[in-house]
N, C-alpha and C positions, 0 to 999 in steps of 0.2 A: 226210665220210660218217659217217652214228652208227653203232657198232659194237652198243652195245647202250644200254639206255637212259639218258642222261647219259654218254655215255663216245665221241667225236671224233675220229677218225682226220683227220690234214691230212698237208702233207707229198709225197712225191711217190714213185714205184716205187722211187726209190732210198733212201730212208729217210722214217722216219713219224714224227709228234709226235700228241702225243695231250693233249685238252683235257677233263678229268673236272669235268662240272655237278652242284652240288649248290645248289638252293636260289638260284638265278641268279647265284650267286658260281664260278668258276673255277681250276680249279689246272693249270696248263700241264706236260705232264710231257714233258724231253727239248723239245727248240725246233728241231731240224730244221736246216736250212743259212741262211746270211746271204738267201739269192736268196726265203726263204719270207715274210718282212715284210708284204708287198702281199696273197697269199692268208688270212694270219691276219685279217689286218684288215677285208677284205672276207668272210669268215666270220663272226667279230664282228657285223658290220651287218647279215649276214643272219638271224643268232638273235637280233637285238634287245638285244643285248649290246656295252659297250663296253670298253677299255683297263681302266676304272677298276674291272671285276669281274671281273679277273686278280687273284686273292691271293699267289699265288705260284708260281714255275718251279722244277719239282725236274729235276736233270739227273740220269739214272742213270751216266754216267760221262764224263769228259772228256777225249769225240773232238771234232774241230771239227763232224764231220758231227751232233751231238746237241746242242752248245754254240750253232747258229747265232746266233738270233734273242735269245738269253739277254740278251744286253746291253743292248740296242734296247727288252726288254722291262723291265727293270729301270730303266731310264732315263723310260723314255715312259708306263709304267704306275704307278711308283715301287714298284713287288714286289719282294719277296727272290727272289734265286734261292740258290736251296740243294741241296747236295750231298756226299757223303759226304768227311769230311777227309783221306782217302788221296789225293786226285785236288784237292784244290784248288791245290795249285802248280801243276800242267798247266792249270788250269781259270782260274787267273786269268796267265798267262805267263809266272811265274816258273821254271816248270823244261818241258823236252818230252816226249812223250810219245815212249818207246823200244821198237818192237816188237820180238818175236824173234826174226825173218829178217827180210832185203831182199826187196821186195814182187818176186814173180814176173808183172814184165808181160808176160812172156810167151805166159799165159794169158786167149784171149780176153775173156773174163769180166770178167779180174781189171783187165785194160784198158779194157774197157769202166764198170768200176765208175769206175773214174779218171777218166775222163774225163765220167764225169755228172756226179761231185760237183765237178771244175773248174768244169764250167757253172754249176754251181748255187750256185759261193761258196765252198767250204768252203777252199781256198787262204786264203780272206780272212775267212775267221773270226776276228771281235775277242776279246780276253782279255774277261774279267768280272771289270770292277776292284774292285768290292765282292761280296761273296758270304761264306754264312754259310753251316751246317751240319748235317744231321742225322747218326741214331746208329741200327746196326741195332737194329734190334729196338724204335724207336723210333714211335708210333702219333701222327700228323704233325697238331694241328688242322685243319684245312685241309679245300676241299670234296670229299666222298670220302671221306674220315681215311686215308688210304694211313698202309699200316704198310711199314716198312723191312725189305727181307733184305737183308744185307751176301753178296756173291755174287763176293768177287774172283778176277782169272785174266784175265781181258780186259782191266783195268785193275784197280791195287790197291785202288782204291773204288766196283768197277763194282757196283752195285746194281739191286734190283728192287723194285716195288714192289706190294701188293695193297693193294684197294679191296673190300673184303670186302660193301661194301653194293652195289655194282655187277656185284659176282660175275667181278672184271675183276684178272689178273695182266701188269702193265706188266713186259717182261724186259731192255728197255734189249737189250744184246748179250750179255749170261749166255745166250741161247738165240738162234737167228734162226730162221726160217723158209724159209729159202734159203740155197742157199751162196755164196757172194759168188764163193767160186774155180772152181764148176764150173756153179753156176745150176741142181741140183738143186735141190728142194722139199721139205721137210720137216723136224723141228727140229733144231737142230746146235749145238754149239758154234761160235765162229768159227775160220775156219783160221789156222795157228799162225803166219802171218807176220802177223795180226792182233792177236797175243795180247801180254800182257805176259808170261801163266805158262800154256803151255797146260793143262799137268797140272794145274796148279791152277783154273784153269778148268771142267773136267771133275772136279774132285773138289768143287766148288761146288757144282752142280746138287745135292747132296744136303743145299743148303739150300733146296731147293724141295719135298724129300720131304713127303709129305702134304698138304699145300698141297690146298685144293681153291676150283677157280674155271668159271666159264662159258664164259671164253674168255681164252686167252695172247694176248699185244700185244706182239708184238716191233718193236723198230726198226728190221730189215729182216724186208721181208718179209710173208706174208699174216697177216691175223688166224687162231689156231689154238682153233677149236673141240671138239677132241675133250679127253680130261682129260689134266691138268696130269700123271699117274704115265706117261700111254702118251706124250708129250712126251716124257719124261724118260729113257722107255725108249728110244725112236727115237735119242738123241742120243747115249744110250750106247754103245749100238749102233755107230752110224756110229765114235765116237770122235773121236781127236786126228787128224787132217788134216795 
């Protein structure tokens, strides 16, 4: 689905990738679950577009739910995938990824997220054995030219990214749009059994301060239309979870 003009929502209720067009070239941001392969592709053929105007996968941080298809793309497209160097030992399998609590399956939701993302792969999310790197604050060649905010707390290289000609802020999980542990709506940090640093997480968001964009793009969750400061306000709001 296009979100706004050049900017692709794929992916599915339980997490989104997003595909930024500039000029019929592609920049893949976040790649979704291993189970998404078959819809990118068949997206692809439906815009007239194939493998070989993929430039490159930026992952805003590395969960398997966002890593999915990274590899498959880098192999079959021959693109960098690229990603902030705090997260490349979890991104490529050298080290795991440690939350802050044990996950509360206790909570419908939180079991019900589990059990999509099984279906969907994410158990079987490959490493990305080659991968290289970008740096905040960093303005990406690439279609779109995303520029980098370093936004860590959910992971120590979780990033975000804006597309300032698209008028389009990619938040990877620095923000959702839902809460994975209760299935309210609206923008949040993720809950702290999600987090690497919840505090720090929430003291990130004030790398988003001023920021102005058309619409936030979270990886879970709805696209958020209203502005990037009332975002910012809503999650502070909520808090740490």
């Amino acid at each position: 689905m296009q979100i706004v003009d050049g900017v692709h929502r794929l992916g599915s209720d339980f997490v989104g990738m997003y595909v930024l067009a500039d000029g019929g070239k592609l920049t893949v941001i976040d790649a979704a679950t291993p189970r998404s392969w078959p819809a990118f592709t068949r997206f692809l053929a439906e815009m007239g577009w194939g493998l070989v105007d993929v430039e490159a996968v930026l992952v805003t941080h590395a969960h398997p739910d966002h890593l999915g298809i990274a590899e498959e793309l880098r192999v079959e497209a021959g693109c960098p995938v690229k990603i902030h160097p705090s997260d490349v030992a979890v991104a490529t399998g050298r080290d795991r990824w440690r939350p802050e609590w044990r996950l509360p399956i206790w909570r419908p939701m939180v079991l019900r997220t589990l059990l999509q993302g099984a279906v969907e792969g994410v158990l079987s999310t490959p490493p990305v054995t080659e991968i290289s790197t970008f740096a905040d604050g960093e303005r990406l060649d690439l279609p779109g030219r995303p520029l980098v905010i370093h936004a860590p707390g959910h992971t120590p290289g979780s990033c975000a990214l804006l597309s300032e000609s698209r008028g389009a802020l990619f938040v990877g999980d620095v923000l959702a749009t839902v809460d994975i542990a209760t299935g309210a709506e609206g923008p949040v940090i993720p809950p702290s059994f999600a987090n690497d640093d919840s505090e720090q997480a929430l003291a990130s968001l004030d790398r988003l301060d001023g920021i102005e964009a058309d619409v936030l793009l979270p990886g879970h969750g709805k696209a958020w239309t209203g502005t990037v400061a009332d975002a910012l306000s809503h999650a502070r709001r909520v808090g740490i979870r």
